[in-house]
N, C-alpha and C positions, 0 to 999 in steps of 0.2 A: 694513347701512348702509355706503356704498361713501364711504372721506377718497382723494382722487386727488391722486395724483403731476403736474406737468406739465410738459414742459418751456419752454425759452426762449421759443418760440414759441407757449403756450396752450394744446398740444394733450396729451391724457391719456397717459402714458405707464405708469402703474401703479394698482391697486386697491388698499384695504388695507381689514379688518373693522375693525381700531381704528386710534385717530387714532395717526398713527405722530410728526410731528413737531406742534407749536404752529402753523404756518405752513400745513399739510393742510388741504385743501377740501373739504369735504361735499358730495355732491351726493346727490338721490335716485336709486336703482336706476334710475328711467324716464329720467331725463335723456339728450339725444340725445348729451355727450359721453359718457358712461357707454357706451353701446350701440354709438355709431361704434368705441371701445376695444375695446369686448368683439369686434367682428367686424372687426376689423381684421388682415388674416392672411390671412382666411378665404376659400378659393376662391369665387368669387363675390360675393365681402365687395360690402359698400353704397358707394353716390356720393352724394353729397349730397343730388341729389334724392330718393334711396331715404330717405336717414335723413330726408328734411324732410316726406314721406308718413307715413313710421311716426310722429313725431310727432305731425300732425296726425290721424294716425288715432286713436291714444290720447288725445287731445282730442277728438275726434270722439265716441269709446265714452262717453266721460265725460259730453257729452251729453246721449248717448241715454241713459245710466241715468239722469239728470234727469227726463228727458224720461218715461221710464217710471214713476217714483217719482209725478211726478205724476199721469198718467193713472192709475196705484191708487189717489193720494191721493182724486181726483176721480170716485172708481168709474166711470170710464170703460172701463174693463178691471178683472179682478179677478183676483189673483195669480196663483189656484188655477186661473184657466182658460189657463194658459199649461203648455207641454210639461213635465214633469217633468224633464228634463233642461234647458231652460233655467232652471226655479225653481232647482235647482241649482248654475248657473253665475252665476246673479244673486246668490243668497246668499253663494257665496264671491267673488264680488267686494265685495260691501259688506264683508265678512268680513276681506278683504284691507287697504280702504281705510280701515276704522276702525282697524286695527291700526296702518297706516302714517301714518293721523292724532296717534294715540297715542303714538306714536315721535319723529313733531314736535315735539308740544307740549313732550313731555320736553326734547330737544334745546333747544327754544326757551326753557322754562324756565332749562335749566342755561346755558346760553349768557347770560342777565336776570343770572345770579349770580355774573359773572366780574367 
C-alpha cells in the first residue's frame, strides 16, 4: 500500500509501505501518480499521453472482466470452454482485486474510527 511523499508542486516524489507522517497520502498501487513515479528516470520513461493510455487501459481490462463475469453469468460462454491459461489469469485477477477490495474496506474502516 504506496502513503506518497509530494512536493510543492503535487508531483510524487517518494513511496513509503507504512504511513510515514499523519499528513502521507494513500494512493492505490494502479494510480497514474503512483506509476508516472515509479518510471520516472526510466530510459524511455512515459509522457503523459503514455500514462493517460495505461490508465485507461486498466479501466478498459476492468471492463472486460465485467463484461466476461456476465457472459458466464448468462451461460453465454462457459468458464471451462476458455484456454486454460486464460482461466488462470482470470482467476488471479479476481484473486488480486478481492484482496485489494479487502484492503480498502480495512483502510476505510479504520480511517470511520479516527
Amino acid at each position: 500500500m504506496p502513503y506518497v511523499q509530494r512536493d510543492s508542486s503535487g508531483r510524487v516524489t517518494a513511496l513509503f509501505n507504512e504511513r510515514p507522517a499523519e499528513d502521507a497520502e494513500f494512493l492505490l498501487p494502479t494510480h497514474p501518480d503512483v506509476f508516472l513515479f515509479l518510471n520516472s528516470g526510466v530510459e524511455g520513461s512515459v509522457d503523459g499521453d503514455q500514462l493517460l493510455l495505461a490508465s485507461l487501459d486498466s479501466k478498459m481490462v476492468r471492463v472486460l472482466d465485467d463484461l466476461l463475469d456476465l457472459l458466464i453469468e448468462k451461460q453465454v460462454i462457459l468458464f471451462t470452454d476458455l484456454p486454460v491459461e486464460a482461466r488462470q489469469k482470470i482467476l488471479a485477477r479476481k484473486g488480486v482485486r478481492g484482496h485489494l477490495q479487502n484492503l480498502s474496506i480495512l483502510v476505510e474502516e479504520s480511517d470511520e474510527t479516527l
